[in-house]
VMD Tcl script that builds the backbone (N, CA, C; Angstrom):
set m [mol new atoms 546]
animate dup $m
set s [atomselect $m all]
$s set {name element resname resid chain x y z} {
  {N N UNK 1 A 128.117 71.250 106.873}
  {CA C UNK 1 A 127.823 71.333 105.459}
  {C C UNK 1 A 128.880 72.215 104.798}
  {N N UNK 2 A 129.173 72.203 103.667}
  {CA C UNK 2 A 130.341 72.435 102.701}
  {C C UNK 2 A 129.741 73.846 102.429}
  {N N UNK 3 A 130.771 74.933 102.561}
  {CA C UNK 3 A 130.001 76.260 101.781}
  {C C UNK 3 A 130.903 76.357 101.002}
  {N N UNK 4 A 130.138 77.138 100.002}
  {CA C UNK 4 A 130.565 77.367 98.587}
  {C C UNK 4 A 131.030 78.552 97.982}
  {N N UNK 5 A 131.812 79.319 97.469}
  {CA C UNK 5 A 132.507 80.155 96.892}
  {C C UNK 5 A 131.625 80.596 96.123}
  {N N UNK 6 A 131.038 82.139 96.839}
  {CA C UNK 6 A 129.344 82.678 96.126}
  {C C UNK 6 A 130.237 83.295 94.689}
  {N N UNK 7 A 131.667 83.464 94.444}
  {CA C UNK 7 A 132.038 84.291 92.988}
  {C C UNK 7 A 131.851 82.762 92.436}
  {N N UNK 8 A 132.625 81.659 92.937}
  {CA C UNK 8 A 132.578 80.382 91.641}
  {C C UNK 8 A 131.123 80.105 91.380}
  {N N UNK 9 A 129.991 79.944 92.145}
  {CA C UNK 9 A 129.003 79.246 92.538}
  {C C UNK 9 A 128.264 80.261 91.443}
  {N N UNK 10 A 128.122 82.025 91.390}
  {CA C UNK 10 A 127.917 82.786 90.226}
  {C C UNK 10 A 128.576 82.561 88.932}
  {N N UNK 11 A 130.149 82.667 88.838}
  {CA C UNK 11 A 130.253 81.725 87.558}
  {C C UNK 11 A 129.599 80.801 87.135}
  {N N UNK 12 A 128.997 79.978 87.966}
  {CA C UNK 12 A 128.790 78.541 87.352}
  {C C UNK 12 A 127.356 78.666 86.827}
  {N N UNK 13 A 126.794 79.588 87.484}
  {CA C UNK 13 A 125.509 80.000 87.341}
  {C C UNK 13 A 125.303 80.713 86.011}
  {N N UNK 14 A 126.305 81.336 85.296}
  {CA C UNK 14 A 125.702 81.968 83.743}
  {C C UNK 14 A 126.052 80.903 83.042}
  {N N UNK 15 A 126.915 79.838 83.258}
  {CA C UNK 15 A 126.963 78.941 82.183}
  {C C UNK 15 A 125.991 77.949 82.424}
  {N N UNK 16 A 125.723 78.254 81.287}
  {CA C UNK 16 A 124.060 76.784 80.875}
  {C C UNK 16 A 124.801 75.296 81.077}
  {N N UNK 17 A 126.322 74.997 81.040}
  {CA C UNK 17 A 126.504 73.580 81.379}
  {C C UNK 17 A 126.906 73.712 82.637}
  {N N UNK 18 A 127.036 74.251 83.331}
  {CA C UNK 18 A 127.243 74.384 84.873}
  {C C UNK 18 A 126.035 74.775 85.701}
  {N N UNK 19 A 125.518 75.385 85.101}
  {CA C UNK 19 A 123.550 76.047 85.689}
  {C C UNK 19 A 123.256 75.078 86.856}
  {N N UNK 20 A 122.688 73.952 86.430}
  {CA C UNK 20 A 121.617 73.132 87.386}
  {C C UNK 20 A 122.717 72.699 88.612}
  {N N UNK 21 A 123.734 72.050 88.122}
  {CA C UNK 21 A 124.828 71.646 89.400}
  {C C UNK 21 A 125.012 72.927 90.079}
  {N N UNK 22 A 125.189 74.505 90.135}
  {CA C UNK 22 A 125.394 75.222 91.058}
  {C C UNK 22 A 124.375 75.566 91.644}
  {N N UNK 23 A 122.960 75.482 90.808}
  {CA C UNK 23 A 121.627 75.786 91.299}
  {C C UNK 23 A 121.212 74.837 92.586}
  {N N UNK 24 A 122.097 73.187 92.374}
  {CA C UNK 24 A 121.911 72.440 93.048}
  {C C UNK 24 A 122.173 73.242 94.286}
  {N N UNK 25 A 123.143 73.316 94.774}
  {CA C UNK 25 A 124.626 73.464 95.769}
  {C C UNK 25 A 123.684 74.666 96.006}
  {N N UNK 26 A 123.209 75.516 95.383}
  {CA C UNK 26 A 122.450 76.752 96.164}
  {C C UNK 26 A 121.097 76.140 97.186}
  {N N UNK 27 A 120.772 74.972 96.559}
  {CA C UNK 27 A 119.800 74.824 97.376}
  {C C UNK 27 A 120.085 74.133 98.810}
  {N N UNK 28 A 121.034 73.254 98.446}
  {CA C UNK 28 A 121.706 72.994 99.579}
  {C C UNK 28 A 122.127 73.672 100.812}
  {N N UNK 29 A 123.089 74.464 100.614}
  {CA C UNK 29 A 123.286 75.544 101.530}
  {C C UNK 29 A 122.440 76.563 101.787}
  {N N UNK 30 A 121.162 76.885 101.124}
  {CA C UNK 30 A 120.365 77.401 102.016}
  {C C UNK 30 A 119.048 77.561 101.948}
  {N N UNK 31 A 118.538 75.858 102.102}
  {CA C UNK 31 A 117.317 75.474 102.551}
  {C C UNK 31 A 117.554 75.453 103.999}
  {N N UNK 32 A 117.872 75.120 104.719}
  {CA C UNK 32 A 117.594 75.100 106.374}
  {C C UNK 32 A 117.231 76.651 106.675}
  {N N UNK 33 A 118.600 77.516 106.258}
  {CA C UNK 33 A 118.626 79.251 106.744}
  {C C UNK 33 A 117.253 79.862 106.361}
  {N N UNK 34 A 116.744 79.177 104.901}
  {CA C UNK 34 A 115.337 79.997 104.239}
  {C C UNK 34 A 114.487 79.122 105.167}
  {N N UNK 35 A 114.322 78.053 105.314}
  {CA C UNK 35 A 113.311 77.648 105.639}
  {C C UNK 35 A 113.173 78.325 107.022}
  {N N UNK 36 A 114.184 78.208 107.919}
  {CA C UNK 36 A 113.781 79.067 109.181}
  {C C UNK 36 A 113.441 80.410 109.014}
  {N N UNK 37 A 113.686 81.347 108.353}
  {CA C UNK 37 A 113.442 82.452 107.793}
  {C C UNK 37 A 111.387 82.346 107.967}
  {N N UNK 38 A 111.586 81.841 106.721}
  {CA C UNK 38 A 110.226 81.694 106.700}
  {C C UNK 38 A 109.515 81.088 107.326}
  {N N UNK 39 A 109.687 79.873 108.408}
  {CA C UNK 39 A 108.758 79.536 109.291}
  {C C UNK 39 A 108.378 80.570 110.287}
  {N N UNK 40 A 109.699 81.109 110.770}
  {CA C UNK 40 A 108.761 81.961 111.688}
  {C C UNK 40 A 108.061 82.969 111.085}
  {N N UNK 41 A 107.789 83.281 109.901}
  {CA C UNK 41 A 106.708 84.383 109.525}
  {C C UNK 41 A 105.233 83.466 109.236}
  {N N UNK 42 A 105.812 82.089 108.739}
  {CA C UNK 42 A 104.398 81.815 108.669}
  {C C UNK 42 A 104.126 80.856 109.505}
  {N N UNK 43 A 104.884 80.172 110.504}
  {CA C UNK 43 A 104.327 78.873 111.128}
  {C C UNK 43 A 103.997 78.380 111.344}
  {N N UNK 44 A 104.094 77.511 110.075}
  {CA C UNK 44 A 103.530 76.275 109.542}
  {C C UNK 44 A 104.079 75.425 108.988}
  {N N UNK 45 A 105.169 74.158 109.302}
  {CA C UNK 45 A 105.889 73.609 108.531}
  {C C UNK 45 A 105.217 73.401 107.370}
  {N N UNK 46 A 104.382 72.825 106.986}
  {CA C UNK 46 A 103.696 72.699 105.434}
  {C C UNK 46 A 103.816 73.829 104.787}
  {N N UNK 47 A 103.021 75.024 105.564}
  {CA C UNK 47 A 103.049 75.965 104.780}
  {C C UNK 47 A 104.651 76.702 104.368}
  {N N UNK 48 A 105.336 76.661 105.202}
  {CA C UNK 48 A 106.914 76.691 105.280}
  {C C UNK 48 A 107.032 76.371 103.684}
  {N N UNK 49 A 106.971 75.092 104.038}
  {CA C UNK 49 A 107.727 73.778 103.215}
  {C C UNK 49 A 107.273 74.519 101.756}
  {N N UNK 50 A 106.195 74.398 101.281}
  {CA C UNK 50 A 105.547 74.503 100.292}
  {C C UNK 50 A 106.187 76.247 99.564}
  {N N UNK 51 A 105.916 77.195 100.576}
  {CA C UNK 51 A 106.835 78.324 100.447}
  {C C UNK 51 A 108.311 78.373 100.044}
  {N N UNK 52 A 109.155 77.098 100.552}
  {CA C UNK 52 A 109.939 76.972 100.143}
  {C C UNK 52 A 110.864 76.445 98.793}
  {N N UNK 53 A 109.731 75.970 98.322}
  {CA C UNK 53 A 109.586 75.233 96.952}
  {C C UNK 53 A 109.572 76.354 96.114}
  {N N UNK 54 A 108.502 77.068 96.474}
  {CA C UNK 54 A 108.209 78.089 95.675}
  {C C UNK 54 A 108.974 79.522 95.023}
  {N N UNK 55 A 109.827 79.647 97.049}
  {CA C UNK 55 A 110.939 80.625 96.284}
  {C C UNK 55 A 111.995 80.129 95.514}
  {N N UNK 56 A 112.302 78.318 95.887}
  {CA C UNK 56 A 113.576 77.937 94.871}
  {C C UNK 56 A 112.939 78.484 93.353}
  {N N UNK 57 A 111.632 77.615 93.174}
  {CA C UNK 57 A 111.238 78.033 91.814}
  {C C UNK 57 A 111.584 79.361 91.103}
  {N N UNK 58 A 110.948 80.546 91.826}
  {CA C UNK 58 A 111.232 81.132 92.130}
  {C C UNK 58 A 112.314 82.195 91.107}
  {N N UNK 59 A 113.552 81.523 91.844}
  {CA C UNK 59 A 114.848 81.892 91.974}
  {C C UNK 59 A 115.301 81.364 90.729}
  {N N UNK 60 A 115.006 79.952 90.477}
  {CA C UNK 60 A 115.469 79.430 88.896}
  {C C UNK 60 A 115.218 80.251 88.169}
  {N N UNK 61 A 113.762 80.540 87.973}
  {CA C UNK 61 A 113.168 81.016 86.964}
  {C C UNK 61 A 113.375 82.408 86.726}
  {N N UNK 62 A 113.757 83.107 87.570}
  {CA C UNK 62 A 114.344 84.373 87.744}
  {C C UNK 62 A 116.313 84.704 87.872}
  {N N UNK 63 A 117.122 83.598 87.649}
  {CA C UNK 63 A 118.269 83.473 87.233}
  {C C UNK 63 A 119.016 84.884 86.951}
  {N N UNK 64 A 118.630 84.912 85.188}
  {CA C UNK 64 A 118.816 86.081 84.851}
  {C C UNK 64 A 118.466 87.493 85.343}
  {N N UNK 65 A 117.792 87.804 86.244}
  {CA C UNK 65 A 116.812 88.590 86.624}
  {C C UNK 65 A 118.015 89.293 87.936}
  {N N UNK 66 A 119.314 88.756 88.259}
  {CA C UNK 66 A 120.087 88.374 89.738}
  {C C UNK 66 A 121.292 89.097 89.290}
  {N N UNK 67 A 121.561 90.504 89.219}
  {CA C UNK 67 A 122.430 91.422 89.263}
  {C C UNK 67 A 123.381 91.077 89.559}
  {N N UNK 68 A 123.824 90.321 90.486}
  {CA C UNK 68 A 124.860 90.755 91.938}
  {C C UNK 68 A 125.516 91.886 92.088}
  {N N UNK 69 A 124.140 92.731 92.743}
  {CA C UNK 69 A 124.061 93.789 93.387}
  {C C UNK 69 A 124.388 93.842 94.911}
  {N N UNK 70 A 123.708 92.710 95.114}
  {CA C UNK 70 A 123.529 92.215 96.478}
  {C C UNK 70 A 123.878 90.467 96.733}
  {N N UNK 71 A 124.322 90.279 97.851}
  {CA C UNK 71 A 125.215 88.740 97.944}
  {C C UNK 71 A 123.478 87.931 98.049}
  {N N UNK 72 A 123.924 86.591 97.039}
  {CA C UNK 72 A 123.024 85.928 96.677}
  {C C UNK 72 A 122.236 85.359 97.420}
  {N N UNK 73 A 122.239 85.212 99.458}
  {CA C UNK 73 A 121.762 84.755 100.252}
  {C C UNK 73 A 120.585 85.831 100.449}
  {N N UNK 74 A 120.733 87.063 100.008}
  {CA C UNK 74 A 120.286 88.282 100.585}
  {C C UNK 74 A 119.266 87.997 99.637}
  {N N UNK 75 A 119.475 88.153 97.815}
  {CA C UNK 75 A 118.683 88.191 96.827}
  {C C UNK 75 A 117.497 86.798 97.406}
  {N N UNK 76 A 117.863 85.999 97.569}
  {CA C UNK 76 A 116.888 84.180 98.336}
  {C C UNK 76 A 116.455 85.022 99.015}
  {N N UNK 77 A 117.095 85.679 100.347}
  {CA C UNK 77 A 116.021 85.765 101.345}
  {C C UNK 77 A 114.966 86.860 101.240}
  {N N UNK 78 A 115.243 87.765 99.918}
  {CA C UNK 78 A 114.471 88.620 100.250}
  {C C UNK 78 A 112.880 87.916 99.392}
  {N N UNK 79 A 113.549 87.009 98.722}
  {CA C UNK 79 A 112.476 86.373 97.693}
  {C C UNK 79 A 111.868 85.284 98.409}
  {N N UNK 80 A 112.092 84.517 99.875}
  {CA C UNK 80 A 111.705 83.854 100.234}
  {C C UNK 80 A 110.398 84.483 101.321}
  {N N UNK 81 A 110.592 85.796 102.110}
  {CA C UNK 81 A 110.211 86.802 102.668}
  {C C UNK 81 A 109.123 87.356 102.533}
  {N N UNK 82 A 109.185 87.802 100.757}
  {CA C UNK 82 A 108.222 88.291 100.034}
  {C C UNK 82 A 106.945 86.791 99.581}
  {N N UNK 83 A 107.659 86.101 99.309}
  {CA C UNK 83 A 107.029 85.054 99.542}
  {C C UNK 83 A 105.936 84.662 100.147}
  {N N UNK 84 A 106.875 84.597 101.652}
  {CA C UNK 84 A 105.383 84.118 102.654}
  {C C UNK 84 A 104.795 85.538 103.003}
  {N N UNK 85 A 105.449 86.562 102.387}
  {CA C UNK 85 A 104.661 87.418 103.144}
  {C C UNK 85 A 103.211 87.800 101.929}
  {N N UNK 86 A 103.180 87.497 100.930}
  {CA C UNK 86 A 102.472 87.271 99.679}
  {C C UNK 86 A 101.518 86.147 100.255}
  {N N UNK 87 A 101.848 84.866 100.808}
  {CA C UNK 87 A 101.240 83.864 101.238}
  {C C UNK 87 A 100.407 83.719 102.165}
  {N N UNK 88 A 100.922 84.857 103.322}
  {CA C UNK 88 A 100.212 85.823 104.445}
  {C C UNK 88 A 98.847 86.687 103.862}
  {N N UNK 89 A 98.576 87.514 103.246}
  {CA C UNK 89 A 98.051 88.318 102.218}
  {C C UNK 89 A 96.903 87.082 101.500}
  {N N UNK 90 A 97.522 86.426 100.831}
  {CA C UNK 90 A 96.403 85.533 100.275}
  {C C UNK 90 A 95.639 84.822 101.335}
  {N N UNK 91 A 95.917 84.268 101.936}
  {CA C UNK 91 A 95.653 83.813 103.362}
  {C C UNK 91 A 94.661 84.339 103.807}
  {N N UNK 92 A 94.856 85.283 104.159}
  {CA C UNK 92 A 93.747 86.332 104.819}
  {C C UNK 92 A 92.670 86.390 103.739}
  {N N UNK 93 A 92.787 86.754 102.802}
  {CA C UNK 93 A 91.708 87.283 101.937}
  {C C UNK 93 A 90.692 86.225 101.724}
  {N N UNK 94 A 91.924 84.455 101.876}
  {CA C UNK 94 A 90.756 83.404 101.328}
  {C C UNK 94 A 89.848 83.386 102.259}
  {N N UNK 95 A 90.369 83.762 103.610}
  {CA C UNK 95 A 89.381 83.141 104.728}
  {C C UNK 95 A 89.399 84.407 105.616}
  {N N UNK 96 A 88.193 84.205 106.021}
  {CA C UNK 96 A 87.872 85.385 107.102}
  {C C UNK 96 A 87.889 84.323 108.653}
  {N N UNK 97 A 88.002 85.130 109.994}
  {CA C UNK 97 A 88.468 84.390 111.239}
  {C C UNK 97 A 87.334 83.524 111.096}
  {N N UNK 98 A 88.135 82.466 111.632}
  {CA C UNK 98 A 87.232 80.859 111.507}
  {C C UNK 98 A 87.442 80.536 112.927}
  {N N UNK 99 A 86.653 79.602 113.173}
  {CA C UNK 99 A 86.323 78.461 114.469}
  {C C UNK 99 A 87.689 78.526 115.439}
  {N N UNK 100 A 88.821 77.463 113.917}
  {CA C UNK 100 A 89.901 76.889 113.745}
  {C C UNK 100 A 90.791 78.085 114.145}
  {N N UNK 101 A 90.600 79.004 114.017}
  {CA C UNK 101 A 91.659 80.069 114.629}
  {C C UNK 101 A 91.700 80.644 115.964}
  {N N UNK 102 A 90.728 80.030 116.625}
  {CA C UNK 102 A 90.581 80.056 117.924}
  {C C UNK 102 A 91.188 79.114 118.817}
  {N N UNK 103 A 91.627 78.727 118.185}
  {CA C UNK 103 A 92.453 77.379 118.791}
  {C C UNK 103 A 93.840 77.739 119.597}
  {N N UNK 104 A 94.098 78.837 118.612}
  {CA C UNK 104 A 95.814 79.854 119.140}
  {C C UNK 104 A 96.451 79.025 118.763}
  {N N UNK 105 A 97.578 80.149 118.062}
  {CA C UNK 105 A 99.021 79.542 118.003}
  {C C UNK 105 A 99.830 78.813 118.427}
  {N N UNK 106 A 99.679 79.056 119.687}
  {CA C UNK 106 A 100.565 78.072 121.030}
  {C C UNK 106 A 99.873 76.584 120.778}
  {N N UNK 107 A 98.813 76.499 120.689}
  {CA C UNK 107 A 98.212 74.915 120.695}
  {C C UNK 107 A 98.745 74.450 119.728}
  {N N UNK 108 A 98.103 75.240 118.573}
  {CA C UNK 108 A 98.895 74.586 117.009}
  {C C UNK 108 A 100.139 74.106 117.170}
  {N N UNK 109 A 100.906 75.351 117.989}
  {CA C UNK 109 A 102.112 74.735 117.638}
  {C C UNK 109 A 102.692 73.623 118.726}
  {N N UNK 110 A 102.066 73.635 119.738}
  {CA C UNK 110 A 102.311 72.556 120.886}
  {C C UNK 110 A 101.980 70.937 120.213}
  {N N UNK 111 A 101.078 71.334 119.065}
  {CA C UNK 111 A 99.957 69.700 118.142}
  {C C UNK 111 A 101.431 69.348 117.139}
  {N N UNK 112 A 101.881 70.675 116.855}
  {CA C UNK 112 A 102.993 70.354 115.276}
  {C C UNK 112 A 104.100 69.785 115.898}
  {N N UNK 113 A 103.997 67.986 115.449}
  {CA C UNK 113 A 105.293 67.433 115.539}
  {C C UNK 113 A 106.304 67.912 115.195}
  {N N UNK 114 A 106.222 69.120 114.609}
  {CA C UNK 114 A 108.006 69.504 113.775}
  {C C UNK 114 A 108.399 70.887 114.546}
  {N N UNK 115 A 107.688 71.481 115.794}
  {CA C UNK 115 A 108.103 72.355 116.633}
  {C C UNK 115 A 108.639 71.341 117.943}
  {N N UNK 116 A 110.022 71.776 117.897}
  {CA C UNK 116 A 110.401 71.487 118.928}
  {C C UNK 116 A 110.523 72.194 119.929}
  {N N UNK 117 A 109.911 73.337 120.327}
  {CA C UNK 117 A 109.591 74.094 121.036}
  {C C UNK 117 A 109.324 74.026 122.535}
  {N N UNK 118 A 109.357 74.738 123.720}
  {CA C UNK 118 A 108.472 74.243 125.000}
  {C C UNK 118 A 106.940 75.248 124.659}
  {N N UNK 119 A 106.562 74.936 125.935}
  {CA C UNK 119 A 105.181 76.225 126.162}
  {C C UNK 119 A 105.646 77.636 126.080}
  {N N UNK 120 A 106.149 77.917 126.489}
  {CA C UNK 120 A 106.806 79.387 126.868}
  {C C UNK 120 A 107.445 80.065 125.090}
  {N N UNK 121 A 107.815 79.069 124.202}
  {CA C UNK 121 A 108.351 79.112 123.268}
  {C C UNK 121 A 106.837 79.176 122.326}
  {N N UNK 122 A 106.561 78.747 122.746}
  {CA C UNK 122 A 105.193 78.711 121.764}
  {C C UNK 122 A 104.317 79.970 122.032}
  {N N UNK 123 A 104.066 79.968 123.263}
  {CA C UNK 123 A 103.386 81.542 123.906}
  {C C UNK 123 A 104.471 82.814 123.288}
  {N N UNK 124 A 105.182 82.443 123.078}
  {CA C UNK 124 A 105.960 83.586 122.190}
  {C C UNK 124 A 105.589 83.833 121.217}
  {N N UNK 125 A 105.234 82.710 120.391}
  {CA C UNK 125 A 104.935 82.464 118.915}
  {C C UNK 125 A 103.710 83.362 119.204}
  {N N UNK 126 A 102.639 83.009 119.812}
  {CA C UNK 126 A 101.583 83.060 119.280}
  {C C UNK 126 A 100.904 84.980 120.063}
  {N N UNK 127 A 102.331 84.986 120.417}
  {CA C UNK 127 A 102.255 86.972 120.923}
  {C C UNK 127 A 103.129 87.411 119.466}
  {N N UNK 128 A 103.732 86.567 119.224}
  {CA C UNK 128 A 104.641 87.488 117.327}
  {C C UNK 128 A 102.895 87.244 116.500}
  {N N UNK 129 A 102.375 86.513 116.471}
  {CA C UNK 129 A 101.201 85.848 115.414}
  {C C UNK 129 A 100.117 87.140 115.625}
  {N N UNK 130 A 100.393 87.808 116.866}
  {CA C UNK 130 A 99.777 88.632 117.028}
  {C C UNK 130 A 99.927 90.115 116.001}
  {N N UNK 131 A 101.231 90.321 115.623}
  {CA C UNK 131 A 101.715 91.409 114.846}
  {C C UNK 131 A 101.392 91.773 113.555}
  {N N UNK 132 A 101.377 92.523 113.224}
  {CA C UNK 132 A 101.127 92.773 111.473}
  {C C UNK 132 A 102.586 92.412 111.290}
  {N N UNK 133 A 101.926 91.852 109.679}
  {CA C UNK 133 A 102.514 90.973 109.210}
  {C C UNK 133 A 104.631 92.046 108.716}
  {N N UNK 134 A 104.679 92.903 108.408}
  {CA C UNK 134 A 105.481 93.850 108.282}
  {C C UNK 134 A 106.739 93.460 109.496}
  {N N UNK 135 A 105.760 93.673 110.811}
  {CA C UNK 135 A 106.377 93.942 112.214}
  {C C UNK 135 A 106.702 92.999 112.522}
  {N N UNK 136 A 105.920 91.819 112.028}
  {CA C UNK 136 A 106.310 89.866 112.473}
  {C C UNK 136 A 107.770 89.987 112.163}
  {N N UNK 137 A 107.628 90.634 110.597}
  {CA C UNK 137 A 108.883 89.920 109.728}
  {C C UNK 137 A 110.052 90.377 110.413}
  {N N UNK 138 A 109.929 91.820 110.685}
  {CA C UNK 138 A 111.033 92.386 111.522}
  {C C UNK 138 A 111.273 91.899 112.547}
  {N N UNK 139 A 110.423 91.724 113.268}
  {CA C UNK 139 A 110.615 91.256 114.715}
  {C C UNK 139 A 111.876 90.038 114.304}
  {N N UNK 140 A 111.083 88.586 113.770}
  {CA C UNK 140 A 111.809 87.645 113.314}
  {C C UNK 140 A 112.715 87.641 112.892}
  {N N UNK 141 A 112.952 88.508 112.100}
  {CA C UNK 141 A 114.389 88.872 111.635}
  {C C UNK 141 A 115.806 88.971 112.652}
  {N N UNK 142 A 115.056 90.231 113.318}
  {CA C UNK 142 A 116.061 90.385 114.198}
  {C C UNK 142 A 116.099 89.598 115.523}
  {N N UNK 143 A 115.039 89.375 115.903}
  {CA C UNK 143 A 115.111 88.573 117.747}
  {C C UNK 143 A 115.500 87.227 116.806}
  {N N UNK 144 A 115.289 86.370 116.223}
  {CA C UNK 144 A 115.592 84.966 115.936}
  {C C UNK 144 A 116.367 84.951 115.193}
  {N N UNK 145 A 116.538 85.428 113.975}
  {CA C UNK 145 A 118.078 85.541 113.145}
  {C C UNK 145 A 119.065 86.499 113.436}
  {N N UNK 146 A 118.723 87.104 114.519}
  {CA C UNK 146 A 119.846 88.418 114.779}
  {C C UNK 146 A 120.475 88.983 113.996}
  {N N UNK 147 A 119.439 89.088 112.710}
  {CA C UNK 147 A 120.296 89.930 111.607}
  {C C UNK 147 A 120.279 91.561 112.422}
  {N N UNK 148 A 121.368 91.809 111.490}
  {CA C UNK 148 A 121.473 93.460 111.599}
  {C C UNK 148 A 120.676 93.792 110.937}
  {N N UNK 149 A 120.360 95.563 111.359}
  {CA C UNK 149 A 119.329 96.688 110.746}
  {C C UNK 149 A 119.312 96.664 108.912}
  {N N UNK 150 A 121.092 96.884 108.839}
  {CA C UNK 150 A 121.538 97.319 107.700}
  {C C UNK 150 A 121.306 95.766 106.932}
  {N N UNK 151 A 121.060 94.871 107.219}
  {CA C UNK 151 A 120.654 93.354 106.373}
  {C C UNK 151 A 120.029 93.359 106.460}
  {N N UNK 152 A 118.565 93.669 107.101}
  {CA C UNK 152 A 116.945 93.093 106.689}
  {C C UNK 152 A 116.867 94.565 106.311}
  {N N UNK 153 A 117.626 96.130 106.598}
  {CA C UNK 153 A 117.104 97.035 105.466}
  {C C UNK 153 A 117.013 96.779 104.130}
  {N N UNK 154 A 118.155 95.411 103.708}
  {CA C UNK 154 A 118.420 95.310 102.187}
  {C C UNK 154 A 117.195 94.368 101.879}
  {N N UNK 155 A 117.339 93.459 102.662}
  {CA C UNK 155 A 115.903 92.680 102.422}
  {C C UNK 155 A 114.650 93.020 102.381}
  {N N UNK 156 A 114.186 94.418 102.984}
  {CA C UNK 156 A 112.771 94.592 103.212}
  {C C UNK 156 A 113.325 95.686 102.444}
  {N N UNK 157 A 113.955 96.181 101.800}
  {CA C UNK 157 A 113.939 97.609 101.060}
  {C C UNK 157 A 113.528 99.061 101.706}
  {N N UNK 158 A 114.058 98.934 103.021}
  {CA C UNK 158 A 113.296 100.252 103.676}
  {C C UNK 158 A 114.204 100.478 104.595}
  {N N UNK 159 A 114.185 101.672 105.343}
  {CA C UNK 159 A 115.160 103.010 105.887}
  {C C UNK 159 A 115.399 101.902 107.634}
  {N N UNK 160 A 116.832 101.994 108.074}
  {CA C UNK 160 A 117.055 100.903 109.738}
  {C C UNK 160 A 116.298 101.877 110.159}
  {N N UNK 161 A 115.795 103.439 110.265}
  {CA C UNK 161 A 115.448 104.032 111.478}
  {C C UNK 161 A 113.451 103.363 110.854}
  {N N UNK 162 A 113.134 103.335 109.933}
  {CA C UNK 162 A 111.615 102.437 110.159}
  {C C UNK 162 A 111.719 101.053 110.706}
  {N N UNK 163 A 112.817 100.595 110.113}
  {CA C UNK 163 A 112.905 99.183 110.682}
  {C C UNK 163 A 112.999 99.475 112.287}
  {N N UNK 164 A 114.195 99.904 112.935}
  {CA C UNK 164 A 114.313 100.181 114.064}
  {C C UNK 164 A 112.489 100.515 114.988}
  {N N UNK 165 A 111.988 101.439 114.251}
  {CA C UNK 165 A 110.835 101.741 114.715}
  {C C UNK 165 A 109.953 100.266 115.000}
  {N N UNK 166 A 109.988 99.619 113.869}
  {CA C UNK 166 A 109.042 98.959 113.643}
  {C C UNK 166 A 109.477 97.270 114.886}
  {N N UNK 167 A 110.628 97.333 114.705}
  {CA C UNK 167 A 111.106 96.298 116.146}
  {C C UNK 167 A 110.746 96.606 117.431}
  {N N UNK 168 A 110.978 98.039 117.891}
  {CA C UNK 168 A 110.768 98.212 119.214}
  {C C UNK 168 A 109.244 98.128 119.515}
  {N N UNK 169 A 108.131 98.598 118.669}
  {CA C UNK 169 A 106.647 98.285 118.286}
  {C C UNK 169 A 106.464 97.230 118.350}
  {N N UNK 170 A 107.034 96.074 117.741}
  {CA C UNK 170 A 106.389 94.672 118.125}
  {C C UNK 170 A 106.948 94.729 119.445}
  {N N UNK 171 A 108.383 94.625 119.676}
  {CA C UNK 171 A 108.147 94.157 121.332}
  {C C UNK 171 A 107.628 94.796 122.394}
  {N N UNK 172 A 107.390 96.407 121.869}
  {CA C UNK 172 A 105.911 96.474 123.366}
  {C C UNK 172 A 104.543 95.883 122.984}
  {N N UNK 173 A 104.578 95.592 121.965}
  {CA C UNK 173 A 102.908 94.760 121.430}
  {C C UNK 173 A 103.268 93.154 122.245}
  {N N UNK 174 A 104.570 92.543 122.364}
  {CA C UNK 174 A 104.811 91.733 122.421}
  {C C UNK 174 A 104.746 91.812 123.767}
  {N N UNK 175 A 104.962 92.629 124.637}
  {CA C UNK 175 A 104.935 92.954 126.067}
  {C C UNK 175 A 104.130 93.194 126.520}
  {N N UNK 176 A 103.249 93.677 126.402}
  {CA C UNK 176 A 101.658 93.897 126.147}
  {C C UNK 176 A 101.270 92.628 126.315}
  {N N UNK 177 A 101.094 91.846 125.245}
  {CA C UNK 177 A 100.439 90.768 125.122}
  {C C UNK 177 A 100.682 89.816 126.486}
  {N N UNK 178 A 102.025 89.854 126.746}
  {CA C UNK 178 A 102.190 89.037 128.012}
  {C C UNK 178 A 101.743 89.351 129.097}
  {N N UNK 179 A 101.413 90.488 129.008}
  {CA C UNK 179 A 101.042 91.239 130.808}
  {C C UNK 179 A 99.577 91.063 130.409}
  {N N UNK 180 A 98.972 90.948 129.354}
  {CA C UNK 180 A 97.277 90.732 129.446}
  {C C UNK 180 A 97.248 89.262 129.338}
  {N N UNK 181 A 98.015 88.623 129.427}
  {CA C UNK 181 A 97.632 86.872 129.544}
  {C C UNK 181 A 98.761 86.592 130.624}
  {N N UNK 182 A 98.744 87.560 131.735}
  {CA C UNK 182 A 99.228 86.532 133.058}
  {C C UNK 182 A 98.002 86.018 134.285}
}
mol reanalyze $m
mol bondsrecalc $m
mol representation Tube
mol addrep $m
């Protein structure tokens, strides 16, 4: 896929006859990166999907609102993030533990045609599903996007030595979890 020149792609972006064509090209180049972003916090392709709609919206509608303070993948991801992690939050509140959540993660995701996953990949999933939602994001961040400290500090707005904290915490929760389901 074609990447785009984030100074032209911002030019094109304050002019109202250039707007929608660079808005295009933004979505282009990074719907796959957001959408993985956000599946693994919420995993759920639908729910993904639908999340993903939402931060483009989002992002239009908030245009003006886009400093470039920070490089424009960063400003998406932190809005895609907040997102599901907003979506997480509602989630919970609509429903208290059901039947259907007994089912585990790993099954769900072994049923979801759009994980291409093995077992072992899924039993992962469903030891992250285990985390508060904070520690998911981190975790995900860094074990699956291998972002650096200093890039999901900009994204989550908080200090690498909490972040740092908060990674090594999921993976003994995450280690944990495996040694009580062998």
């Amino acid at each position: 896929m074609k990447r785009y020149d984030e100074k032209e792609v911002l030019k094109q972006l304050s002019d109202p006859r250039t707007q929608r064509k660079a808005f295009e090209m933004i979505v282009r180049q990074y719907s796959e990166p957001l959408y993985w972003k956000i599946r693994h916090i919420v995993m759920d392709h639908e729910d993904t999907n639908d999340i993903l709609q939402n931060t483009f919206i989002k992002a239009w509608n908030n245009l003006d609102d886009f400093q470039n303070k920070s490089k424009l993948s960063t400003w998406l991801y932190r809005i895609g993030i907040n997102e599901a992690l907003d979506f997480l939050r509602k989630q919970k509140v609509q429903q208290s533990i059901s039947a259907d959540e007994d089912t585990g993660v790993a099954n769900k995701l072994m049923a979801d045609e759009y994980f291409d996953g093995d077992e072992i990949q899924a039993e992962l999933q469903e030891a992250v599903s285990t985390l508060p939602d904070v520690q998911r994001t981190v975790f995900n961040l860094r074990y699956f996007d291998e972002m650096k400290y200093s890039e999901i500090s900009k994204l989550l707005g908080t200090s690498e030595g909490a972040l740092k904290a908060s990674y090594h915490t999921a993976v003994k929760k995450i280690s944990d979890f495996f040694h009580q389901h062998d």
